[in-house]
Every structure is written in structure tokens, then in C-alpha cells.
C-alpha positions, 0 to 999 in steps of 0.5 A: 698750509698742507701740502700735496701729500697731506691732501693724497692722505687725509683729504676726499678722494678724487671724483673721477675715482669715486663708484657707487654701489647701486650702479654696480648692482644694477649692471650685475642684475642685467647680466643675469637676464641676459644669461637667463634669455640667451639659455631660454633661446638655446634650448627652444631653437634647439641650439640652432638660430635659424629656427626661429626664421622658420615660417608656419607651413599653413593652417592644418586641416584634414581633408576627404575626396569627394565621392561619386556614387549612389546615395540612399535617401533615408529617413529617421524616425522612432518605432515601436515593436508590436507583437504579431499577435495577442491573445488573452486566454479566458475560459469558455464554460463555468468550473473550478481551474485545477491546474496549470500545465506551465510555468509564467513566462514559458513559451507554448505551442498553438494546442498545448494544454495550458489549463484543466478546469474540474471535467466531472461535471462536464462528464456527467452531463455528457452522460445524460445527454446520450441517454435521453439520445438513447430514449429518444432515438427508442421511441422513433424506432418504434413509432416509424413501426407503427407508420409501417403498420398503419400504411399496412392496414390503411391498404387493405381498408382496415383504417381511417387516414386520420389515424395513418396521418397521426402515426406519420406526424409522431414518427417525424416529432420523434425524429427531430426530438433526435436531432435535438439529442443528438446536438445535446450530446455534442455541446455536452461533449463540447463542453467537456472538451473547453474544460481543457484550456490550449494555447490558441497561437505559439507564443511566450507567456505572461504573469498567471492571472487566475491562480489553481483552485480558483472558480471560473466562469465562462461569461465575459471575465479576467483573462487566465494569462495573456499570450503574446507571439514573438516570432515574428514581431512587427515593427510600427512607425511613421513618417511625415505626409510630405514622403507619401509620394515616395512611399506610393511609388514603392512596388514589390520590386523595390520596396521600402526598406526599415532597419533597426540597430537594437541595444544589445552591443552584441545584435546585427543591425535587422532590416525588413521590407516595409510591408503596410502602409495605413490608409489614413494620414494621422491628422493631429501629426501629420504622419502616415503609419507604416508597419514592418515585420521581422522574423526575429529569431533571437527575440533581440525585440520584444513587444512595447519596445522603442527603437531607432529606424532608418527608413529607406525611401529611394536612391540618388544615382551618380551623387556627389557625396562629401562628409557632413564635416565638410559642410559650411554656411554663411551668407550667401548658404552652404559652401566647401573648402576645395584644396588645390595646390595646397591652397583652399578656396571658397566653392559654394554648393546646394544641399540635395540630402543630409542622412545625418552623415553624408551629404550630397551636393551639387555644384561646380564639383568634380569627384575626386576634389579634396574637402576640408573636413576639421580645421576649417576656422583657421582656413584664409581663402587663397592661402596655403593649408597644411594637410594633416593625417586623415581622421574619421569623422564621427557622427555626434548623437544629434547627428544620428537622430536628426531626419532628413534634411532636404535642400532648395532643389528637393531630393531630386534624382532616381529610386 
């Protein structure tokens, strides 16, 4: 029988001596996690444990004051530049046009000559006409002699009435065939003097239409060249019927007032006192048309032109105005996050006038009151928020083209 020693030498080892390879791997496995999560740590808390304790400061938001001030109640609408006047030059009397003293697209003066239509026959007309004058005025001379002498004779008996009468009755035919002449004379000159085509108005040119060396006549034709007076220009638009009221109260004291922002980057916004109003509501859209002039110097605006217009109508005195930004709605309307203590409570406010940008509100508001204006889906009423640098509110396009929007109570205030 074997003994002790032959089982320690050629005989299975004892359990309690026996490790399994896969035990082993496992182990080394999970403490290289736990290396790896340990170093993650380090270097997200900065090597330093409390971090991760550290609780968030509060929903961040920015935040404006609410103001109290004047308000313009505005309007936005669309208008079109009109020219304060056009006119299509025509021809007054039949001819051939022989030349023009412009090029297309210049800029006249009211009396500038602009065209030249062959004046010879103009010319020769005027001549007859003095010459029948000359005639004409010859015969009366002498039939107003012989009235003399027949007043002359009749006095001492030596002629009949009917013959005195008869001198009379020449010398006065011959004296209006001398007015006819004589207004003969001035239409001929008159014509000779259309044969000159000037510019009626100051103003800017267009394309030319009847080219040198054509025939023109002076019925009912084709315009020459279509003028058009830039300076100044006005300005055409309409607002809804619903703002006629405050369109009447306007005075010269205090009109309505129109402002523009043309396209150039480089242009003023342009502003003009509103100085027609039509005397007719359009009753296809509901709007009445109101006309403003501008003196437009650097002819930034050129008729057919459309541009945006703010519109004027009056003022609320001692509003409350926040920006549109901070403006909410729910259920129960429009409401505004006020800030106190570092915590935003629900404050809800009516709506007296949106311009787009700003709007004024009335409520339990006082001035002065912070007003979350971004940030305000993250704010939980009575909680605590974090007020981050103040950032302007910008307005979106839709915003610079929305109207007035009015709130339950109407415009309300002052002019």
C-alpha cells in the first residue's frame, strides 16, 4: 500500500490548494474598472470631493427692469413711394422732331428745352399771318378815311345817310377782320413757339419714346418722355378703419407721424408728418389711405418703391413697458416672472399695446421690478433662479412686421 509520501508526489493535490483561472480573471477585470471610475472622478471634480455635493445655484435666466415711461402707440403697415408729380411730355403741333437736348435718365429743370420740332413751317406761317395783318390793318386806315370824309360831306348836304352808314359799316368790318389778324399773328407765333418742347416740372427723366427724325403730331399721340419729380416724393399707405379715431384727433399741433428705414445700410430712418388723409374708407379692405410727403434729398426713395412704415398714432403717458421677451400666456392670459429675493414668482398683467418690441401692461407692477426675459421654461414658481449677464433682446423678423396688437382694455391713455 502507498504511503504518505507516495500520495504528496504522484496523487491529486488537496482541494483547499486548487484556484481556477477564470476566478482570477475576473477579479483583475474589476479592478480595472474600478482604477478607470476612480480617475474619471478625479479629473471631473477637480481632484477634490466635495464637488460633487455641490448643489445647482438655481434655473438661469436673464433678467430686465420694468420701466415707467411714454409709449408710442405705433402701427406697421406697407407703403408705396408716389412721385409728387408726373407728366408725359407730348407734342402740341404737327412736325418732324429734330433733336433732343438730353440724354435718358437726366435730370431737367421746369423750362429747360427738351425738344426742337423743324420750326420752318412755323416760321413761314407767321409771316403770312403779319402780312394779311398788314393788309388788313391798310384797308381800315383808309375806310375810316373815308367815314371822315363822308361825316365831312353829309354836314354840308352834299350826301345821302345811306352812303355815311355805309362808310361806317366798312370801316368797322375792317376793323374786326384786324382783330381776326391780329389773333392769326399770335397763334402763328404760338405755334412756332410749341415747336420747342420744355420740361413743364423739375424732375428726372425717363427712357426716350419718339426717337430724332421721327414725325409728330399734335393730336392725341405717344408721349415723347415721361417725367417724373423726385423731389420731393410722397409716401402712400393705409391703416384699418378701427384707427380712424385717432387719425381725426390728429391736429397740426400734433400730427401723425410716418417713418421709413430705407434698404440702403448706409440711409437715416426718414420721418414726415402724415399730411392727407382720403375721404373715403376702401370698402374691399377696410382701410383708409393716408399720404405723407418727404423732401428726399438724396432720392434714397424712388417712385413704385415699397417700403416698411411705422406709423405714429399717439402716446400712453406713465406706462409700464417691459420687453416683449418677458411676456408669457397660459390659461388664465398673459402673466411676467417678477424676481424677488432671488426667487421668480407668477405675476399676471393685461396687455394695453404691443409695438412689436416693447410692450406695455397693467397690473400689480411697480417700476423698477426685475422680469425674466429668456430662460423662463427652466423657472418653478417660488423657487430660486440664477441671474445671468443681461443680453439684449432682439426682435425676430415676424416681430418687426407684426401691427399693433391691442389688449382687452384697448389702447387706453393720452395722445
Amino acid at each position: 500500500m502507498p504511503g504518505p509520501d507516495d500520495r504528496r508526489v504522484g496523487g491529486p493535490p488537496p482541494a483547499e490548494h486548487v484556484r481556477h483561472p477564470r476566478r482570477r480573471g475576473i477579479l483583475w477585470v474589476l479592478a480595472a474598472v474600478g482604477l478607470v471610475l476612480a480617475a474619471a472622478g478625479y479629473r471631473h471634480f477637480g481632484g477634490d470631493p466635495r464637488a460633487a455635493t455641490v448643489a445647482p445655484a438655481g434655473a438661469p435666466v436673464r433678467l430686465a427692469r420694468v420701466e415707467r415711461r411714454r409709449m408710442a402707440l405705433t402701427a406697421h403697415t406697407l407703403g408705396t413711394v408716389i412721385a409728387e408729380s408726373t407728366v408725359q411730355v407730348r407734342a402740341r403741333v404737327e412736325g418732324m422732331l429734330e433733336k433732343a437736348y438730353f440724354r435718358e435718365g437726366d435730370f431737367v429743370r421746369k423750362g429747360q428745352l427738351l425738344f426742337q420740332i423743324d420750326p420752318r413751317p412755323f416760321q413761314v406761317a407767321l409771316q403770312q399771318a403779319r402780312a394779311t395783318l398788314e393788309r388788313d390793318q391798310a384797308l381800315l386806315r383808309n375806310a375810316r378815311r373815308d367815314q371822315r370824309r363822308y361825316q365831312r360831306l353829309f354836314k354840308e348836304n352834299s350826301t345821302s345817310v345811306q352812303q355815311l352808314d355805309a362808310a361806317a359799316a366798312n370801316a368797322d368790318a375792317l376793323a374786326a377782320t384786324v382783330s381776326m389778324d391780329q389773333a392769326a399773328v399770335s397763334s402763328a407765333r404760338l405755334n412756332l413757339t410749341y415747336a420747342q418742347i420744355r420740361s413743364p416740372i423739375d424732375g428726372k427723366t425717363g427712357p426716350l419714346l419718339v426717337q430724332p427724325g421721327n414725325m409728330v403730331s399734335g393730336t392725341p399721340s405717344a408721349a415723347l418722355v415721361t417725367i417724373a419729380q423726385l423731389r420731393p416724393v410722397k409716401l402712400s399707405f393705409s391703416l384699418p378703419q378701427s384707427d380712424y379715431a385717432r387719425i381725426r384727433a390728429a391736429g397740426p399741433s400734433d400730427p401723425l407721424l410716418a417713418t421709413i428705414d430705407p434698404a440702403g445700410a448706409r440711409e437715416r430712418a426718414l420721418s414726415a408728418p402724415v399730411d392727407f388723409s382720403s375721404n373715403a374708407i376702401d370698402t374691399q379692405s377696410g382701410t383708409i389711405e393716408l399720404r405723407a410727403t418727404f423732401p428726399n434729398g438724396r432720392l434714397s426713395l424712388l417712385p413704385g418703391q415699397t417700403v416698411d412704415v411705422t406709423v405714429t398714432l399717439g402716446y400712453l403717458r406713465d406706462a409700464l413697458v417691459v420687453p416683449r421677451a418677458a411676456l408669457n400666456y397660459g390659461a388664465d392670459g398673459p402673466y411676467l416672472f417678477v424676481v424677488h429675493a432671488g426667487r421668480a414668482t407668477m405675476r399676471p398683467v393685461k396687455v394695453r399695446f404691443d409695438d412689436g418690441q416693447n410692450v406695455a401692461v397693467a397690473g400689480s407692477l411697480a417700476a423698477g421690478e426685475a422680469v425674466v426675459v429668456e430662460g423662463q421654461l427652466r423657472v418653478v414658481p417660488g423657487e430660486r433662479i440664477h441671474a445671468m449677464p443681461r443680453a439684449p433682446v432682439r426682435m425676430s423678423p415676424g416681430d418687426r412686421n407684426r401691427g399693433p396688437q391691442y389688449g382687452p382694455d384697448g389702447p387706453g391713455g393720452q395722445r
